[in-house]
DRENNU-435719 format. One record per residue (C-alpha): residue in one letter; z, y, x; residue number from 1. Coordinates in steps of 0.02 Angstrom, whole numbers. Each point is the difference from the previous one (the first is absolute). Last residue first. Layout:
// DRENNU-435719
+------+--------+--------+--------+------+
| resn |     pz |     py |     px | resi |
+------+--------+--------+--------+------+
|    a |      Z |      Y |      X |  NUM |
...
+------+--------+--------+--------+------+
***
This chain:
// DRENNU-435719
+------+--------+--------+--------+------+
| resn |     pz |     py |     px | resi |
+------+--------+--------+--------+------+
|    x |   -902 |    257 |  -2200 |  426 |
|    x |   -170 |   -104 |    -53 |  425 |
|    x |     75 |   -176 |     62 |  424 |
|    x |   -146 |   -116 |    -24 |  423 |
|    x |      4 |   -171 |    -86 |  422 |
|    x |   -151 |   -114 |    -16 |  421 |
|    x |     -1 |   -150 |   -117 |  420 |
|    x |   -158 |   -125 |     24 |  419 |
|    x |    -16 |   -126 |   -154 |  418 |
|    x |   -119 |   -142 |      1 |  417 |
|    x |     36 |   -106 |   -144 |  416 |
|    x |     56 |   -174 |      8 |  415 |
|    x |     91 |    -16 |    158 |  414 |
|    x |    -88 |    132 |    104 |  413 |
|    x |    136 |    137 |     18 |  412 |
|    x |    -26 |    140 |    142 |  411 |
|    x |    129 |    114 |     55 |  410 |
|    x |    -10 |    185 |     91 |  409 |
|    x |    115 |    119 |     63 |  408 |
|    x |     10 |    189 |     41 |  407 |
|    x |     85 |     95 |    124 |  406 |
|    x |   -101 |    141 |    -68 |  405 |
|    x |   -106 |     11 |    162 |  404 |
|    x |      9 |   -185 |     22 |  403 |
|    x |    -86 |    -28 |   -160 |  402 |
|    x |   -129 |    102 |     29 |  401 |
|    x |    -35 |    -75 |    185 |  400 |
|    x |     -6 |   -166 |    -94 |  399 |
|    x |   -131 |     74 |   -127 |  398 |
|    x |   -101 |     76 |    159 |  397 |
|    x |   -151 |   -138 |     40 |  396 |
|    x |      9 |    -59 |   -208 |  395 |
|    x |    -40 |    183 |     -9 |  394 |
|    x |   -134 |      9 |    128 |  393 |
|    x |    -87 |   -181 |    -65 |  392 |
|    x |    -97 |     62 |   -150 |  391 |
|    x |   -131 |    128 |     92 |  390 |
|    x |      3 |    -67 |    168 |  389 |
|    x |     -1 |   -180 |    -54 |  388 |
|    x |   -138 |     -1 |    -91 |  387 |
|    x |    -31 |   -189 |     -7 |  386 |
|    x |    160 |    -23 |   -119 |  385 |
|    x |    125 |   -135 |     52 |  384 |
|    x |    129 |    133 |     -3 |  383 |
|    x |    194 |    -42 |     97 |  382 |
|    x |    135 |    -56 |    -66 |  381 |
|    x |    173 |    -11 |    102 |  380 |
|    x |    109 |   -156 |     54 |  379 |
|    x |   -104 |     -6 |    166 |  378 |
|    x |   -169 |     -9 |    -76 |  377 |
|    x |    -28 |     -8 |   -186 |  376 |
|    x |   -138 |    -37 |   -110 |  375 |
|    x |     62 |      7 |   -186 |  374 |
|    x |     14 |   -189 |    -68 |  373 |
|    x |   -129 |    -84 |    -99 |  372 |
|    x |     -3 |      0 |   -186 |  371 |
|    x |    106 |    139 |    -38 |  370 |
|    x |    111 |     69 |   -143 |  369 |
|    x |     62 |    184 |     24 |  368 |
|    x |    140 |     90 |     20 |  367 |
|    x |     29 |    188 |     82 |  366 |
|    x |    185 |     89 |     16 |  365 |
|    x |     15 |    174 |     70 |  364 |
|    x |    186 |     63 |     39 |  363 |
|    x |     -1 |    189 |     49 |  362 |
|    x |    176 |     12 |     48 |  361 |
|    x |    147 |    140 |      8 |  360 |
|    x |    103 |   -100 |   -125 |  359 |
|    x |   -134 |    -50 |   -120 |  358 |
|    x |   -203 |     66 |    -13 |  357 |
|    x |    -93 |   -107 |    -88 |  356 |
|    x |   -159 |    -98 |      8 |  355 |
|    x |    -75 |   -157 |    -94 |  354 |
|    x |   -166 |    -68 |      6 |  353 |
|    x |    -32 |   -174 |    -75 |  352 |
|    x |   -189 |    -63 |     24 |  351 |
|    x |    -75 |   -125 |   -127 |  350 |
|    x |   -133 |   -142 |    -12 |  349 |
|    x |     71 |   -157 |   -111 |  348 |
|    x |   -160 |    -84 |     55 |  347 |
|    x |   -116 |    -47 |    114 |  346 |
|    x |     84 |     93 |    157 |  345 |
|    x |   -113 |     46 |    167 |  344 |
|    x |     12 |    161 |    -74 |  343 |
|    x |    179 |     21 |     12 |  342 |
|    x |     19 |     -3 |    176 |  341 |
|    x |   -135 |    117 |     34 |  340 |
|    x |     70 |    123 |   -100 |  339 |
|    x |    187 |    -25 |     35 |  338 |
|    x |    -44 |     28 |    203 |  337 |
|    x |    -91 |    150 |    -47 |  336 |
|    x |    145 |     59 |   -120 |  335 |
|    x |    154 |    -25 |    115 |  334 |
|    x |   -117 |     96 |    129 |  333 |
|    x |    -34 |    162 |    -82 |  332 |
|    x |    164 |     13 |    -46 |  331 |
|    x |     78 |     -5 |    160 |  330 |
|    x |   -126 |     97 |    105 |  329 |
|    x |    -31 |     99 |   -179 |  328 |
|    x |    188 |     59 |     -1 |  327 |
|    x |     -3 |     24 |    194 |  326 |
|    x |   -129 |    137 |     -1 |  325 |
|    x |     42 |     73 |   -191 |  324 |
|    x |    186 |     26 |     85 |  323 |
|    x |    127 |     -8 |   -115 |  322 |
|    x |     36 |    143 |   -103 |  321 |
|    x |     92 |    -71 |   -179 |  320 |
|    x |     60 |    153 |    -74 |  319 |
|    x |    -12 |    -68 |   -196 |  318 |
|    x |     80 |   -148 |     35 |  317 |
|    x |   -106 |   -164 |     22 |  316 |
|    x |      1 |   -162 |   -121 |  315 |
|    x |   -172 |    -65 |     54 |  314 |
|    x |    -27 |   -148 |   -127 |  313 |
|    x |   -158 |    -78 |      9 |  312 |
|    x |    -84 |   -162 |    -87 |  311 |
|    x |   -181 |    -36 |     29 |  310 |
|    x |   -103 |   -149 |    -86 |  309 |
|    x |   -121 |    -55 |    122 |  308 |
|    x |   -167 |    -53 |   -118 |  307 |
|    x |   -126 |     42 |    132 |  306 |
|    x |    -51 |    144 |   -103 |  305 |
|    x |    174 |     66 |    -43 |  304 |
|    x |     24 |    -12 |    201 |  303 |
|    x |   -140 |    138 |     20 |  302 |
|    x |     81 |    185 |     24 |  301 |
|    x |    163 |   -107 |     88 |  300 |
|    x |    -47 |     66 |    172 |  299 |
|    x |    -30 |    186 |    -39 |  298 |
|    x |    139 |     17 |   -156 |  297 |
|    x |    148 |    -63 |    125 |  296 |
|    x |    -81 |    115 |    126 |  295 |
|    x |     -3 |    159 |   -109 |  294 |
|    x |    141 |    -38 |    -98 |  293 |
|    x |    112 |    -20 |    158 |  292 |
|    x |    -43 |    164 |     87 |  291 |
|    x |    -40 |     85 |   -148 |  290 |
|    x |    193 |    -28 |    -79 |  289 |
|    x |      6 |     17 |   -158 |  288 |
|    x |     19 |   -204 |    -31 |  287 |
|    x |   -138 |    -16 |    -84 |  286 |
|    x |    -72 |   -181 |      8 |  285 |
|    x |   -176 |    -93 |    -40 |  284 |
|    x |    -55 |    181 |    -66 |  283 |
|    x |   -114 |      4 |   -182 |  282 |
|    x |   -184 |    -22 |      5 |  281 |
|    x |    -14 |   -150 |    -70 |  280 |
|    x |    145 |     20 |   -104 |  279 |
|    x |    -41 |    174 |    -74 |  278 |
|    x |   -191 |    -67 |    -65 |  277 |
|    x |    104 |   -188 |    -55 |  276 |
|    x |    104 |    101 |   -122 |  275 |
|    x |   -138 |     70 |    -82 |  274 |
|    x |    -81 |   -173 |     -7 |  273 |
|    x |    151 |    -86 |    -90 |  272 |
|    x |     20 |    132 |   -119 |  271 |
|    x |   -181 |    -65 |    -48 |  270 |
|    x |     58 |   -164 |      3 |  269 |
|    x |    141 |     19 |    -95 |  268 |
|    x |    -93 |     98 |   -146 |  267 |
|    x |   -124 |   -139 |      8 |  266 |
|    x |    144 |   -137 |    -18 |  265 |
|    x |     78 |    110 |   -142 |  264 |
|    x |   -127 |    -18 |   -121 |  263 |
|    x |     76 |     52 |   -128 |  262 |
|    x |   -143 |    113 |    -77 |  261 |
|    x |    108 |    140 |    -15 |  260 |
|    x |     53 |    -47 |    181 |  259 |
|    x |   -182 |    -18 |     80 |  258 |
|    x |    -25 |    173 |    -65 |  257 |
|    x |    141 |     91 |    100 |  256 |
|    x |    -36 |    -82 |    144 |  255 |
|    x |   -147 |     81 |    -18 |  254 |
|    x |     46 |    164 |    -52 |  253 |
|    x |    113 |     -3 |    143 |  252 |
|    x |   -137 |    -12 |    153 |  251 |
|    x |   -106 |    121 |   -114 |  250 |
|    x |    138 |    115 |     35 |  249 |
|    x |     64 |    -49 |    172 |  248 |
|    x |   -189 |     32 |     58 |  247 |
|    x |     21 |    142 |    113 |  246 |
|    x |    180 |    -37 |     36 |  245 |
|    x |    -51 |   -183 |     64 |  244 |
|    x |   -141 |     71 |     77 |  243 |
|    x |    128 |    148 |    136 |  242 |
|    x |    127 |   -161 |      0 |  241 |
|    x |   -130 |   -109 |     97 |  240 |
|    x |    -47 |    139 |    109 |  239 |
|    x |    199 |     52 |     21 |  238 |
|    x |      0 |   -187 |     44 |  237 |
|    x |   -138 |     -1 |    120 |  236 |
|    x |     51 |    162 |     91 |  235 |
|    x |    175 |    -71 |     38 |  234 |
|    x |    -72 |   -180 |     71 |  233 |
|    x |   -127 |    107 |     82 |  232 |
|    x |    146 |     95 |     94 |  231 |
|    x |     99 |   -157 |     46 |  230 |
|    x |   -172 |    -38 |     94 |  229 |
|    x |      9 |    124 |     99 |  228 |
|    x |    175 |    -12 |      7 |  227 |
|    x |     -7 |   -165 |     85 |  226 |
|    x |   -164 |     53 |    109 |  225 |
|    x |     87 |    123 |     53 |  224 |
|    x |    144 |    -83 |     63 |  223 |
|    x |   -114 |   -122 |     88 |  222 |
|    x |    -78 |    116 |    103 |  221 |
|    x |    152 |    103 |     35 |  220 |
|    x |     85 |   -163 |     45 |  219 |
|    x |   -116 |    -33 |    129 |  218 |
|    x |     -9 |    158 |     71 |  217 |
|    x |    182 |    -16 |      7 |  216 |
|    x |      3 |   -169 |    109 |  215 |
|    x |   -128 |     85 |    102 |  214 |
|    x |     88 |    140 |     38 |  213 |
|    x |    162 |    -81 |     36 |  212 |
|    x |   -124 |   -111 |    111 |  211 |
|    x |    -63 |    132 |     90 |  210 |
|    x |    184 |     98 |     35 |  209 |
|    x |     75 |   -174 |     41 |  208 |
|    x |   -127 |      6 |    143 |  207 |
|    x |     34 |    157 |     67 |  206 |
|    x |    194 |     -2 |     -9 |  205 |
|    x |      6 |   -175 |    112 |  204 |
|    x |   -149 |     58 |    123 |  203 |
|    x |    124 |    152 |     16 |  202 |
|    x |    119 |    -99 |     32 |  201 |
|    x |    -92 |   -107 |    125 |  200 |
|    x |    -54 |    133 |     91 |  199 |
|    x |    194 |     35 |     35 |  198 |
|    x |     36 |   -185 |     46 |  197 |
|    x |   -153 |     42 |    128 |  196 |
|    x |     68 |    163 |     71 |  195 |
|    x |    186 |    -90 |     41 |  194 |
|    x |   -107 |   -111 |     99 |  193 |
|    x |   -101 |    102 |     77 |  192 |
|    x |    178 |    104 |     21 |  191 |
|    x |     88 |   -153 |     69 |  190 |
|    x |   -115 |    -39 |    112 |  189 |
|    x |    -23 |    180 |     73 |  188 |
|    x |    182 |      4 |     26 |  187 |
|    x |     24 |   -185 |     78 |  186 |
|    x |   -153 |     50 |    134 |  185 |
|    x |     37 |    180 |     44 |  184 |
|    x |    181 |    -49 |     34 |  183 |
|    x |    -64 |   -127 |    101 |  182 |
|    x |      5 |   -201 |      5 |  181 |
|    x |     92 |    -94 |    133 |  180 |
|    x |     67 |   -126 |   -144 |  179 |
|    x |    -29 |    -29 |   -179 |  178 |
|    x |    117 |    -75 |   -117 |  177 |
|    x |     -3 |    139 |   -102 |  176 |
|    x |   -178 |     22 |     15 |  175 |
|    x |     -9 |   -171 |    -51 |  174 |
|    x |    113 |     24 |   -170 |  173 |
|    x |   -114 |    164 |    -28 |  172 |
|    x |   -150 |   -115 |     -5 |  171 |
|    x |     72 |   -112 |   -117 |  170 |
|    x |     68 |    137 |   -136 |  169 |
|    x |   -180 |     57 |     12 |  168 |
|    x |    -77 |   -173 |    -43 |  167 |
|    x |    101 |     14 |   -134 |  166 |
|    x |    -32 |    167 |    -50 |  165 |
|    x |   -208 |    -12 |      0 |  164 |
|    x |    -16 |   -162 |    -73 |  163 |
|    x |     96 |     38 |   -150 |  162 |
|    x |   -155 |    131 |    -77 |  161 |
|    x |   -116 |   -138 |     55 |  160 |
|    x |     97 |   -126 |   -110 |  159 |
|    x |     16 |    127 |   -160 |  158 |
|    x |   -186 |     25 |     11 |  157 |
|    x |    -46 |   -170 |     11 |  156 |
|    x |    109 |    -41 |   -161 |  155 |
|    x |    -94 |    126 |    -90 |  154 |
|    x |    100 |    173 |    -83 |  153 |
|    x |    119 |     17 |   -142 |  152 |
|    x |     21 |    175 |     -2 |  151 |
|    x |    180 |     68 |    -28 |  150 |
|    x |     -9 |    188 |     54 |  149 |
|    x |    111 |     58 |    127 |  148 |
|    x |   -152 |    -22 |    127 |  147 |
|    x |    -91 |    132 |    -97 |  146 |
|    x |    114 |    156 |     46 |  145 |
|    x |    -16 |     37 |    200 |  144 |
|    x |     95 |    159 |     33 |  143 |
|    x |    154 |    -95 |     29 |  142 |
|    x |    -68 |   -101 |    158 |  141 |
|    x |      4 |    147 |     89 |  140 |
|    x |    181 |     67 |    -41 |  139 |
|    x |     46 |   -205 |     58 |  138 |
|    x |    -66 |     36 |    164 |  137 |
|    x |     53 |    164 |     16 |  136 |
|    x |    185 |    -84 |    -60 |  135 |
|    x |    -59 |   -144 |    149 |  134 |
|    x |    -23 |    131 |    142 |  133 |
|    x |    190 |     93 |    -51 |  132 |
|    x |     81 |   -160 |     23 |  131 |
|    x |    -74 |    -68 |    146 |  130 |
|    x |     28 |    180 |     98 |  129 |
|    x |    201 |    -14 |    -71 |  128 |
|    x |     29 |   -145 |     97 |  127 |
|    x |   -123 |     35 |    135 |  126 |
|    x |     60 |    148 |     10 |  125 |
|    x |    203 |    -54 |     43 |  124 |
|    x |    -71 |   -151 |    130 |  123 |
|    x |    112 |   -142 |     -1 |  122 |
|    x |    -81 |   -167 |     29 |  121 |
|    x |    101 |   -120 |     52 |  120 |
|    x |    -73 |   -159 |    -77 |  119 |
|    x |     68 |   -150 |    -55 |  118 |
|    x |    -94 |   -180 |     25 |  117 |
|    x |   -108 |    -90 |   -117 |  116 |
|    x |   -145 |    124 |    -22 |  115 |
|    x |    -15 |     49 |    204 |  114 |
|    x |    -80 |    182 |      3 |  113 |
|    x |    -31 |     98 |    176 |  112 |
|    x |    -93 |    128 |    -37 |  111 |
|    x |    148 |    156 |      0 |  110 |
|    x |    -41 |    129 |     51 |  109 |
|    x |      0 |    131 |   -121 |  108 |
|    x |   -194 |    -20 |    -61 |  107 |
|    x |     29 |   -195 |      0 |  106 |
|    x |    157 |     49 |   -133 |  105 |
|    x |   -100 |    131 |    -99 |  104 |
|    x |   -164 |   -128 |    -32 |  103 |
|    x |    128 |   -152 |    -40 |  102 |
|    x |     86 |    102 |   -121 |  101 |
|    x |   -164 |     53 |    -95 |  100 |
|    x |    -95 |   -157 |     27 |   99 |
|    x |    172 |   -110 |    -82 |   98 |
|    x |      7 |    136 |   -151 |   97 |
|    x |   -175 |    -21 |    -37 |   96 |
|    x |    -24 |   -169 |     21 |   95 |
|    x |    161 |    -23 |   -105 |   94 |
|    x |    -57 |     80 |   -159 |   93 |
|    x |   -179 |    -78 |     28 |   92 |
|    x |     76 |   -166 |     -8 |   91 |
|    x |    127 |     52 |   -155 |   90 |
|    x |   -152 |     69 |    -56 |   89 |
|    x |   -109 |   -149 |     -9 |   88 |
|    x |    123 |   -109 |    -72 |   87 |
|    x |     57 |     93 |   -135 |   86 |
|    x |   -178 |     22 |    -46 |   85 |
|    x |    -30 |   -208 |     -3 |   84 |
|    x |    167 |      5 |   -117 |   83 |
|    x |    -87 |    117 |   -116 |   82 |
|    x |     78 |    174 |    -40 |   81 |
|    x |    137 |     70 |    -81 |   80 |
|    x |    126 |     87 |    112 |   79 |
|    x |    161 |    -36 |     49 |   78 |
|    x |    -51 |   -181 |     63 |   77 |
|    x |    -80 |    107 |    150 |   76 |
|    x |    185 |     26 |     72 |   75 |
|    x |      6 |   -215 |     39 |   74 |
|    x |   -144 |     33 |     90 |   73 |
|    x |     72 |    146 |    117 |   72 |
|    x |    172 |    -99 |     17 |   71 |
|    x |   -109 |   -162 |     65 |   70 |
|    x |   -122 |    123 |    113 |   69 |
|    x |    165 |     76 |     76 |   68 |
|    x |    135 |   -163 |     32 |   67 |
|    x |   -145 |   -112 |     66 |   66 |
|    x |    -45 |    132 |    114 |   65 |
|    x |    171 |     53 |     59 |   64 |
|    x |     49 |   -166 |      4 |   63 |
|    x |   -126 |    -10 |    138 |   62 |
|    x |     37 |    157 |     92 |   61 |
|    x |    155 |    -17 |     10 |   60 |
|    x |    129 |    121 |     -8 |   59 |
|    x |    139 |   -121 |    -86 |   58 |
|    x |    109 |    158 |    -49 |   57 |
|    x |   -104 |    174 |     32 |   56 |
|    x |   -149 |    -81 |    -61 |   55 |
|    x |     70 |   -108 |   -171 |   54 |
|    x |    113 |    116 |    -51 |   53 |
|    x |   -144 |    136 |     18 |   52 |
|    x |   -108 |   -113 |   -114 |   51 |
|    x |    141 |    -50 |   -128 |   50 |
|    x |     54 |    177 |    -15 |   49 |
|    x |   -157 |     67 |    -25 |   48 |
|    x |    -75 |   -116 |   -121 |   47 |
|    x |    171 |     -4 |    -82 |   46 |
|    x |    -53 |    196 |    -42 |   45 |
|    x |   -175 |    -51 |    -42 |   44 |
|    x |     76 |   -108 |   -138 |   43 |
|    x |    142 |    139 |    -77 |   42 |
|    x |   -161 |    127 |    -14 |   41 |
|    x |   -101 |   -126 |    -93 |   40 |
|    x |    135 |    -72 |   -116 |   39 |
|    x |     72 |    187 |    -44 |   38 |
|    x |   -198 |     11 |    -43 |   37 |
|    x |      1 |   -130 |   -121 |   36 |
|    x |   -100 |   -168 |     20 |   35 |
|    x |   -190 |    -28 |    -25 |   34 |
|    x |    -55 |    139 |    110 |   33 |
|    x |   -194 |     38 |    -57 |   32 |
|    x |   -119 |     78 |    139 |   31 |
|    x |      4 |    -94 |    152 |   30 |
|    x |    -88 |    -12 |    158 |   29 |
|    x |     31 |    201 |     34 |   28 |
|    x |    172 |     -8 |    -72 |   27 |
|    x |     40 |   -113 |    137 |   26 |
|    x |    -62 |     61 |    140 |   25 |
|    x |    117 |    175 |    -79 |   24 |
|    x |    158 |   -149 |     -3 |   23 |
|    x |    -36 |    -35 |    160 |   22 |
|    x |    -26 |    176 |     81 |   21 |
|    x |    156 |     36 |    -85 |   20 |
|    x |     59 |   -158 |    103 |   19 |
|    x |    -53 |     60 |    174 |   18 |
|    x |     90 |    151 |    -60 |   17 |
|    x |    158 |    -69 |    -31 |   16 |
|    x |    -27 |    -93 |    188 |   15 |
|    x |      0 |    176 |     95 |   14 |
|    x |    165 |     22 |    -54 |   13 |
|    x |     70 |   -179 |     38 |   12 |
|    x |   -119 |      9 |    155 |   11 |
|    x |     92 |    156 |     80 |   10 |
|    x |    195 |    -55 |    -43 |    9 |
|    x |    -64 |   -156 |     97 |    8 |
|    x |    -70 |     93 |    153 |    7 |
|    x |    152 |     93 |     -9 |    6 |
|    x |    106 |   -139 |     29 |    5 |
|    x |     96 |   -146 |    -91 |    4 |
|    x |     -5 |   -134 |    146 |    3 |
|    x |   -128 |   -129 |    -43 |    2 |
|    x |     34 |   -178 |    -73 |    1 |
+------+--------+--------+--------+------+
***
């Protein structure tokens, strides 16, 4: 254990702003907390003390390491994200903090690094110089906005994107085991290195900007064709009213005729037919809500064709705002999936929709009989549809939905197929 001295007063100061510069890397990965802020603020402060415990008691450089990048993961779980995110930033996290110290402490001297024994280093600026260059590091990496966002991106894309700070974490673990090297060596290592990770961030921000665009292109494409075509639904009807009214007269003095004649099967009929005009061009559901009318209304326009009998119930309160993007991720996929399950069916066609809002939760329920079980992969269904671009980007980002609302999913195939989804909204 070291001797208390000013070198340690020095790095516990210096060390609270190594951490607001963690907590501002941080913010600039992240953009929703999922815990309360007295949470937040009382978990970066054991950050501190656990750290500085850790270096000014044990002071090596390999618990040190373990100690750090395990504390700085564990600190992601404040935030909602994806565990593959998590991952990546606690890396990046501890790149940056690791080039950063490791750039100060070869620039004071000091290039000697064994990572199982102590060290004595004890250099006053370094402590607070590695301090001060990761906060401009983490003020830098604050400007960038897109990487917060939750884009589900390619497999390939994720393993690149790990590539880069693992194999940096190696090469810093050889330059610390490095001998007869120069101070103009280890520094200009460490910042290539510390360079790279940084490229890599901004690859990170850049390419979850294009496919958070995309994604919401492709909403916007479908969204409009939803209330496009909740709009001809409207105009139809008021059509279909707009004759009725016209000829409600003669309409009446028919009906009116068959009766004094008693012949009430005509009169039936012919009520019959003006009922039929509203009905066929009435609204599958209305829930007053366009977000959920107009896609509900879009993909269930034909089902009365097909002989699919349709029963809804969307018991919502009156300021129900959930987001139209992840409404018709979810939505939009329950109903595909229930589509092409229940037209492979002979008989007994029918698709149960019910949704209500309970306790802080959007609960949506979907059953339907089936004929041959919903393609899945992993536990999760996937589209067997050719165009996969165009039908397969929600099923691609329901299980990042359902993360972002802590949300949960179950499937029941026993007799009917039911799916039962459950989002916190608050």
């Amino acid at each position: 254990m070291r001797s208390f001295t000013l070198y340690n007063i020095t790095y516990l100061f210096s060390q609270a702003l190594g951490v607001f510069a963690l907590y501002k890397l941080m913010k600039a990965f992240f953009e929703e907390i999922k815990v309360k802020k007295v949470i937040e603020t009382v978990s970066f402060i054991g950050y501190y003390l656990l750290t500085s415990s850790v270096y000014l008691i044990l002071n090596n450089p390999l618990v040190n390491f373990v100690v750090n990048i395990t504390a700085i993961f564990s600190l992601t779980f404040l935030y909602a994200s994806s565990l593959k995110k998590r991952a990546l930033v606690g890396l990046l996290v501890y790149v940056f903090n690791a080039c950063t110290e490791m750039m100060v402490v070869t620039l004071t001297g000091y290039i000697n690094f064994p990572i199982t024994e102590a060290n004595n280093y004890n250099s006053i600026f370094g402590a607070v110089a590695a301090n001060v260059l990761l906060f401009i590091v983490s003020m830098t990496a604050s400007s960038f906005k897109s990487i917060k966002s939750g884009a589900a991106l390619p497999k390939a894309y994720w393993a690149a994107l790990f590539a880069v700070p693992v194999s940096s974490l190696y090469i810093l673990a050889m330059l610390f085991r490095s001998n007869g090297l120069s101070v103009y060596e280890v520094s200009s290592s460490v910042v290539a290195i510390l360079i790279v990770n940084f490229m890599v961030f901004i690859l990170f921000d850049r390419i979850s900007l294009l496919y958070k665009e995309r994604q919401e292109s492709a909403l916007i494409r479908q969204q409009n064709e939803y209330y496009a075509n909740q709009l001809l639904l409207v105009e139809d009807l008021h059509q279909a009213t707009s004759k009725l009214r016209h000829d409600i007269k003669n309409h009446l003095l028919t009906i009116n005729s068959y009766l004094e004649e008693s012949n009430i099967d005509e009169a039936q009929k012919h009520i019959s037919s003006i009922i039929g005009v509203y009905q066929g061009k009435a609204e599958v559901v209305h829930t007053g809500f366009p977000a959920v009318d107009g896609l509900l209304n879009f993909k269930l326009r034909s089902v009365s064709d097909l002989g699919i009998k349709i029963n809804i119930k969307a018991d919502l309160p009156s300021d129900f705002n959930f987001s139209p993007f992840d409404l018709t991720v979810i939505l939009g996929n329950l109903i595909d999936n229930a589509l092409q399950a229940v037209s492979q069916v002979e008989k007994d066609r029918f698709i149960d929709l019910r949704m209500k809002c309970s306790k802080g939760m959007l609960i949506i329920k979907i059953s339907n009989p089936y004929k041959t079980a919903v393609k899945k992969e992993r536990g999760k269904i996937v589209t067997t549809k050719a165009d996969k671009e165009n039908h397969g980007w929600g099923l691609r980002n329901v299980d990042e939905v359902l993360e972002k609302y802590n949300g949960t999913s179950k499937i029941d195939d026993d007799d009917v197929f039911t799916v039962t989804v459950a989002l916190y909204t608050e």
